[in-house]
C-alpha positions in Angstrom: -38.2 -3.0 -6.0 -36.2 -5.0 -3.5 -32.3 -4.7 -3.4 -31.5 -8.1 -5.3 -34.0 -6.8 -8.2 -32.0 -3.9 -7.9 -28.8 -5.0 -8.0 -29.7 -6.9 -11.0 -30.7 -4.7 -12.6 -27.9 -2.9 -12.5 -25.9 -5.6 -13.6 -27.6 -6.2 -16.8 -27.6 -2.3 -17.5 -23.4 -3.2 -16.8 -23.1 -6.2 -18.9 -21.0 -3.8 -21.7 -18.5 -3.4 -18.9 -17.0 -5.6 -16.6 -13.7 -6.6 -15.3 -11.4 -9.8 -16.5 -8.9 -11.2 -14.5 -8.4 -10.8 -10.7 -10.8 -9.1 -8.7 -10.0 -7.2 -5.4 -6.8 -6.9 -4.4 -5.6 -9.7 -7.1 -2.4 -9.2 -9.6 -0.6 -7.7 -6.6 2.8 -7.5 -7.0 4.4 -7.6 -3.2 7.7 -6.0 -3.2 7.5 -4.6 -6.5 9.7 -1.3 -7.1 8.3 1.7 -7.7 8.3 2.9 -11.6 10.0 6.2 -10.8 9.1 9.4 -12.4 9.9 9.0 -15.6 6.9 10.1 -18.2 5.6 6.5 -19.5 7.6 3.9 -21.1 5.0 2.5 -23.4 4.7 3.0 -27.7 1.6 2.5 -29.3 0.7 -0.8 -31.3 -1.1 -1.3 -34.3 -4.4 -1.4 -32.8 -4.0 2.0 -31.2 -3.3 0.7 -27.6 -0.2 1.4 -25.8 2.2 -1.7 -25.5 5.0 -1.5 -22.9 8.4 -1.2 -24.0 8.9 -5.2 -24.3 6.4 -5.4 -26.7 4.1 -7.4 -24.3 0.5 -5.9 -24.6 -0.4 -4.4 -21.5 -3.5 -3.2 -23.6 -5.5 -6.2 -26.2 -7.9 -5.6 -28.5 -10.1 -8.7 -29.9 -12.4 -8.3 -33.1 -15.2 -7.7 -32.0 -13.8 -4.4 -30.6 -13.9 -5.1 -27.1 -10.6 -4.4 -25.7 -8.3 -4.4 -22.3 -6.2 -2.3 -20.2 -3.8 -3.3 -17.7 -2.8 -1.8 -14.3 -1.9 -2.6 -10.6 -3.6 -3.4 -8.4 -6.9 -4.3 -10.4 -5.0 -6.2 -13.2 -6.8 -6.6 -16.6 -10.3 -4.7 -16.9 -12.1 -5.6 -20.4 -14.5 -2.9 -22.0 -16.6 -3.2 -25.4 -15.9 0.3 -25.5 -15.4 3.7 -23.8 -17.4 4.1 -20.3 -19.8 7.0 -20.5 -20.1 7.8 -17.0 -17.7 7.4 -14.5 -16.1 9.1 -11.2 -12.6 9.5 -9.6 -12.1 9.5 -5.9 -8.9 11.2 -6.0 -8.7 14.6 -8.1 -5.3 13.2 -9.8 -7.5 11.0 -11.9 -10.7 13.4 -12.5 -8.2 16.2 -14.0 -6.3 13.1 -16.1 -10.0 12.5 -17.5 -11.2 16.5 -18.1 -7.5 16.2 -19.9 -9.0 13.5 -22.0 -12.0 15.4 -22.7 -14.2 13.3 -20.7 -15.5 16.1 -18.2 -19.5 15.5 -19.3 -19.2 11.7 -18.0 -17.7 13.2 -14.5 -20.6 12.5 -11.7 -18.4 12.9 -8.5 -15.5 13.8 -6.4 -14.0 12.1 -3.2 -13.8 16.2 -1.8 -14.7 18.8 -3.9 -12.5 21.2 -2.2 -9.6 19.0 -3.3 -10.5 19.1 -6.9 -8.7 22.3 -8.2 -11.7 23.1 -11.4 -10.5 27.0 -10.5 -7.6 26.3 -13.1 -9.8 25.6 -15.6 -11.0 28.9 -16.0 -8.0 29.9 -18.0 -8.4 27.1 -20.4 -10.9 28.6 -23.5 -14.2 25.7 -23.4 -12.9 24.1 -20.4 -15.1 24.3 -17.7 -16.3 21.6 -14.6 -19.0 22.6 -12.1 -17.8 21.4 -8.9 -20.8 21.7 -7.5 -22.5 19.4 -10.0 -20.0 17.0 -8.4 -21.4 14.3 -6.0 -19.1 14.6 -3.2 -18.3 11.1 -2.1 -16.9 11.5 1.4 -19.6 12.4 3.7 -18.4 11.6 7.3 -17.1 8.1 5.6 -17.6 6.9 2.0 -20.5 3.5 2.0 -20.9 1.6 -1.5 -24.9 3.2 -1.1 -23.3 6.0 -2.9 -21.7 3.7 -5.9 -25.2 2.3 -6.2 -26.8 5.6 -6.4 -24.4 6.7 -9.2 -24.6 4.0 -11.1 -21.5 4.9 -12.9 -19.7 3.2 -16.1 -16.3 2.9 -13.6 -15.1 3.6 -10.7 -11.7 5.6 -11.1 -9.8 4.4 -7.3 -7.2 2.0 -6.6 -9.4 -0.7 -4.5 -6.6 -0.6 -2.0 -7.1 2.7 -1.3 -10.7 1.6 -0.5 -10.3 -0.6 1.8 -7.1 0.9 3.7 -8.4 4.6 3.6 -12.0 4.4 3.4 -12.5 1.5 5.6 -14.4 -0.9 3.1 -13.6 -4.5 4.0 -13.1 -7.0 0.7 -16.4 -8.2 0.0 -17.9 -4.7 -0.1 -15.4 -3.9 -2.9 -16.4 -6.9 -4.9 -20.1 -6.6 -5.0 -19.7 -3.4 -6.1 -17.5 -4.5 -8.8 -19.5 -7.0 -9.3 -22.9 -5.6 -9.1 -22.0 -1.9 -10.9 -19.1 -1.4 -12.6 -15.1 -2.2 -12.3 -12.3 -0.5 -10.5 -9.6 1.0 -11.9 -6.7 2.7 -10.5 -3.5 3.0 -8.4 -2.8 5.3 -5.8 -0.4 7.6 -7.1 -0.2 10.8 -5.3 1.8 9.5 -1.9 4.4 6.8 -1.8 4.1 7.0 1.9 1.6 4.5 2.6 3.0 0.7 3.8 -0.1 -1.7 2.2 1.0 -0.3 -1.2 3.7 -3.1 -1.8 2.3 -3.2 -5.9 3.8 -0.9 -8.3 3.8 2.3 -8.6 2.8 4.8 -11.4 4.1 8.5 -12.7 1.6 11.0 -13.4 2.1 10.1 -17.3 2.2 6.5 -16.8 -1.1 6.4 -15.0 -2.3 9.3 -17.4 -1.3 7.0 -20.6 -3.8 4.0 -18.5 -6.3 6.2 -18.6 -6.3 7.3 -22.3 -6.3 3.7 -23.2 -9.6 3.3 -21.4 -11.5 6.3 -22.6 -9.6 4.6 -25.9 -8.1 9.1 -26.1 -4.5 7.5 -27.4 -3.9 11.4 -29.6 -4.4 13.5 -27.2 -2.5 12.0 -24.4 0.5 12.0 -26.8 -0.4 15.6 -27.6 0.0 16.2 -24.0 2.9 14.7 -22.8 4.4 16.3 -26.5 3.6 19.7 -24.5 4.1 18.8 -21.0 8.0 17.7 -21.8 8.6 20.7 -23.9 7.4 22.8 -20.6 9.5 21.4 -18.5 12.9 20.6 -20.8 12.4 24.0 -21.0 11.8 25.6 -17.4 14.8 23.1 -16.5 17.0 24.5 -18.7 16.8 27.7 -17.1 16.7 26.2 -13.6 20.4 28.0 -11.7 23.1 25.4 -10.9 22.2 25.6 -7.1 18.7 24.8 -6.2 17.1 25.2 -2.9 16.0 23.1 0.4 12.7 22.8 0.2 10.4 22.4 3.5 6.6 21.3 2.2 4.5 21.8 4.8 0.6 21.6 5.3 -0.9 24.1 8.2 -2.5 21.9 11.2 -4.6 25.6 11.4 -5.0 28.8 10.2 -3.3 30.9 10.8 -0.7 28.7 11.2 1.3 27.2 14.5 2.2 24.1 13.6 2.1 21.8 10.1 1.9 18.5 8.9 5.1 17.7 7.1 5.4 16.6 3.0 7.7 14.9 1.8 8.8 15.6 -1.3 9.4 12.0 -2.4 8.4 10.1 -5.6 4.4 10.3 -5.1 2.7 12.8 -7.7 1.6 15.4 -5.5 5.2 16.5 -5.6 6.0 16.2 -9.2 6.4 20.1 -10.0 9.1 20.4 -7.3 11.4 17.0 -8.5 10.4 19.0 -11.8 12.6 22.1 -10.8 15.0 20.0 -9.0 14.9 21.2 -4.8 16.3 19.5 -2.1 14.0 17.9 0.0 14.8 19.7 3.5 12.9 17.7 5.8 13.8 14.4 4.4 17.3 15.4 5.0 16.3 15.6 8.7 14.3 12.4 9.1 11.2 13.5 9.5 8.3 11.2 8.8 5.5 12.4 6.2 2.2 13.1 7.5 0.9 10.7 5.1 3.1 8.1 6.8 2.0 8.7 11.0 4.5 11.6 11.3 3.5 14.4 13.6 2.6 17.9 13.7 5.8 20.2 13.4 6.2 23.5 15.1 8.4 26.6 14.3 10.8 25.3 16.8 11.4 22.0 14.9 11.4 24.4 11.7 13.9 26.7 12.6 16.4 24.0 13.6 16.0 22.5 10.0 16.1 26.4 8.7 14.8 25.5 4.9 16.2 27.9 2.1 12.3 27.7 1.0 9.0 26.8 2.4 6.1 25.8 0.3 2.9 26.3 2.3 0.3 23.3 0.7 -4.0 24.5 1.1 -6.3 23.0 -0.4 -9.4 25.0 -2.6 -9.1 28.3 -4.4 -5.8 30.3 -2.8 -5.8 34.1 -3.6 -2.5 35.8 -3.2 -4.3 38.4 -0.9 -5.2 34.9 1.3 -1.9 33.8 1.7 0.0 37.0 2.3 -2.4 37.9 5.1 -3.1 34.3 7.0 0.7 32.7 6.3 3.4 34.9 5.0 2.3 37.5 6.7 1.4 35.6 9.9 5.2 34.4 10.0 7.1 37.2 9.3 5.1 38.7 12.1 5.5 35.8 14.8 8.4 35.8 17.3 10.0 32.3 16.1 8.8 31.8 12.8 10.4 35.7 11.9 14.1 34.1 12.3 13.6 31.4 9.4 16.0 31.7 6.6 12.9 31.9 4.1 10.9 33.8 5.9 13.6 36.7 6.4 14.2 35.9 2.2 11.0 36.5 1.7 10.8 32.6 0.4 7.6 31.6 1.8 4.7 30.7 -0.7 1.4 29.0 -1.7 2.5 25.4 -2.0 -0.6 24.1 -4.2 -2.8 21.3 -4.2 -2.1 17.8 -3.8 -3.9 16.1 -6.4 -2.9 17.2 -9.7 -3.2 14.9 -12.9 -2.1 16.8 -16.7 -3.6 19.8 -16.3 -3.3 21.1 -13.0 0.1 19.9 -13.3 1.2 22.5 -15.5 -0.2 25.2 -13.9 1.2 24.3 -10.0 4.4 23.6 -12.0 4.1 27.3 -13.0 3.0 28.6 -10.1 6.1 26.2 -8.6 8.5 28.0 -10.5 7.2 31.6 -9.7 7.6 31.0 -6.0 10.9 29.3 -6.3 12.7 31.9 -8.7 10.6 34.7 -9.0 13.9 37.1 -10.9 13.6 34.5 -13.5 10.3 33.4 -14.3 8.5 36.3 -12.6 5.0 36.7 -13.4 6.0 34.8 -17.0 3.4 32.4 -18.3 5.2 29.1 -18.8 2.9 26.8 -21.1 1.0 27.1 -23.8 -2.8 27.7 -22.5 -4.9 27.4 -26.2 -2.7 24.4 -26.7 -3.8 23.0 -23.8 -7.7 24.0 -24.1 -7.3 23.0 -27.9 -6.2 19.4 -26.8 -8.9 18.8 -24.0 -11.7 20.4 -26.5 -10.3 18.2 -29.2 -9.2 21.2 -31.5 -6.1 19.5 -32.8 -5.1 17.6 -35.5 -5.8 14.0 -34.1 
C-alpha cells in the first residue's frame, strides 16, 4: 500500500473524530493574559459540559450526541464521542488522563523518564506500564511516529510542536488532518516567548480534558479533594515562609544547575501551593526554560536561599539524593557555606510534569521538605479516595 492509500485510510478509520474550527496555530489570542492559578472558573450546564463562568459554552453538545471542547491554541475540536486511544507528549496531560481513568487508551510518552507512573504504585488498581509506552522523542520527534500510532488524539499544544520539536506548519496539519486532532496548551512553563495565547492552571486544563474523555464526575470529585488538601496544608503553613532556590543539576553529582523559576507555569504549582518566595527571581536570574545559563555555587551562595529544592527527573530514592546532592554539598568547599545547606534545607525537588495526581503527591513530598517539624513523615491526602476516583469507585 502506497502512502496516499495509507493516509486514507487512516482518515476514514478517523472520520468519528476530527477537528472544527481553526487548524494550526488558529484562534490565537496574541497578548492574551495568562489565567493565573486559580483552580477552573467554569460550572457545568445542562448537557453535562462545563460552561465558563459567563455562561458562554466553551463546550456544545448537538443532538446527535456529537459534541465540542474549546481551548487555546487549537480552538474548537468536535468529537461524536470519547477517543479510545490517544497519547500525551508532556506527562502533565497523560497523568490528567490516568486521573480520568483513561490509562488503557494511553500508547505513548514524549520521555518516559519524565512520566512519574512510580506514584501510582500507592494508588490501590492504579497502575501504567511505562515501558508499554511508545517513547516519542528519539533523537527528534517526526509525524512517522503519529502515523504509526494511529491514535484517537494527540494530547500537545501544536505550538509546542512546532517551537520545540521542530515541526514546520504543514507537518502539523496533515497530521491533523490525516490521523486525528490536536489538543492542548503548554502549561508547565510560562517561560517560553511564542506562547502569546492563554494560559491554563493545572485544573483548568484538567477540567478541558474531562470534557473530552466526556469524565465531568470525577474531575469534580478531584478538584473536591485536591482543595480540601491544600486549604488544609495552607492552613498550617507558619506566618514566615521561605526563599526558595529551584534548581535542576547540569550533572551529577552536581557543580552547577539550571535555574527554575518558580513562576505561574504548573511544574511549580506545589510550591505557590505552600506559599515560598521565589529566591532567584528576586535576583533576576533568567529560567532555563527561558535561555538562562548554568549557575554555580558561587552565583548560589551570593543569593544564599533559605531552601533549595533539587528538581531530577525518574524514580528519586531518598538513599539517591542524600549520597549524589545533599551529601555532595555539605561536603563541597563552597556549596558547605549555603544557608540551607548548613540548615540542613536541601531536598528532592520533584518532577516537572505533574497533572492531578502527581500533583498531590510532590505537593506532599513539597511540604515534607519544606517543614519537616510539621508535616513530618504525615501522609497529607486521602490515597483510596484518590484510587477510588481514577478506578471509578465513587458515587458518580
Amino acid at each position: 500500500m502506497d502512502d496516499d492509500s495509507a493516509r486514507g485510510e487512516r482518515l476514514t478509520r478517523r472520520e468519528y473524530l476530527g477537528c472544527g474550527g481553526a487548524v494550526v496555530g488558529g484562534g490565537l489570542l496574541a497578548g492574551c493574559s495568562g489565567a493565573g492559578d486559580t483552580d477552573g472558573t467554569a460550572s457545568e450546564s445542562a448537557t453535562g459540559r462545563s460552561t465558563p463562568a459567563s455562561g458562554t459554552p466553551s463546550e456544545t453538545a448537538a443532538t446527535d450526541g456529537s459534541y465540542s471542547v474549546t481551548m487555546e491554541p487549537v480552538g474548537k475540536v468536535e468529537f461524536d464521542g470519547p477517543p479510545e486511544s490517544w497519547f500525551s507528549y508532556t506527562a502533565d496531560y497523560a497523568d490528567m488522563g490516568v486521573a480520568l481513568g483513561q490509562a488503557e487508551g494511553l500508547s505513548a510518552i514524549g520521555v518516559r523518564e519524565r512520566f512519574g507512573t512510580h506514584y501510582y504504585d500507592d494508588l490501590s488498581g492504579v497502575a501504567v506500564e511505562s515501558d508499554d509506552l511508545t517513547q516519542l522523542w528519539q533523537d527528534g520527534t517526526g509525524k512517522e511516529v503519529f502515523y504509526e500510532l494511529d491514535a484517537g488524539l494527540h494530547v500537545v499544544d501544536p505550538n509546542f510542536v512546532v517551537n520545540r520539536l521542530g515541526w514546520d506548519r504543514d507537518d502539523v496539519a496533515e497530521v491533523e488532518s490525516t490521523v486525528a486532532p490536536f489538543f492542548g496548551n503548554t502549561i508547565f512553563s510560562r517561560a517560553y516567548d511564542w506562547h502569546d495565547y492563554t494560559y491554563y492552571s493545572l485544573y483548568e486544563a484538567f477540567e478541558k480534558l474531562a470534557a473530552v474523555f466526556d469524565e465531568r464526575a470525577r474531575y469534580e470529585a478531584f478538584k473536591s479533594h485536591h482543595d480540601e488538601v491544600v486549604s488544609s496544608i495552607r492552613s498550617r503553613l507558619p506566618s514566615t515562609t521561605p526563599d526558595l532556590a529551584l534548581l535542576y543539576p547540569a550533572e551529577m553529582p552536581p557543580e552547577s544547575f539550571y535555574p527554575y523559576l518558580v513562576g505561574d507555569g504548573t511544574q511549580s504549582k506545589q510550591w505557590r501551593d505552600l506559599g515560598v518566595n521565589d529566591a532567584l527571581a528576586e535576583h533576576g536570574v533568567t529560567d532555563a526554560q527561558a535561555g538562562g545559563g548554568t549557575i554555580d555555587y558561587e552565583t548560589l551562595l551570593e543569593i544564599d536561599p533559605d531552601a533549595i529544592a533539587v528538581r531530577i527527573q525518574g524514580e528519586i530514592s531518598e538513599a539517591y539524593f542524600t549520597e549524589n546532592v545533599a551529601t555532595h554539598m555539605e561536603d563541597h568547599e563552597v556549596a558547605s557555606a549555603l544557608t540551607a545547606v548548613q540548615n540542613d534545607r536541601v531536598f528532592y525537588g520533584g518532577l516537572t510534569y505533574q497533572g492531578p495526581i502527581i500533583h498531590l503527591f510532590q505537593l506532599e513530598r513539597a511540604a515534607r521538605g519544606l517543614y519537616p517539624d510539621e508535616f513530618g513523615g504525615e501522609e497529607l491526602f486521602d490515597r483510596q479516595r484518590i484510587a477510588d476516583i481514577v478506578t471509578g469507585r465513587f458515587d458518580r
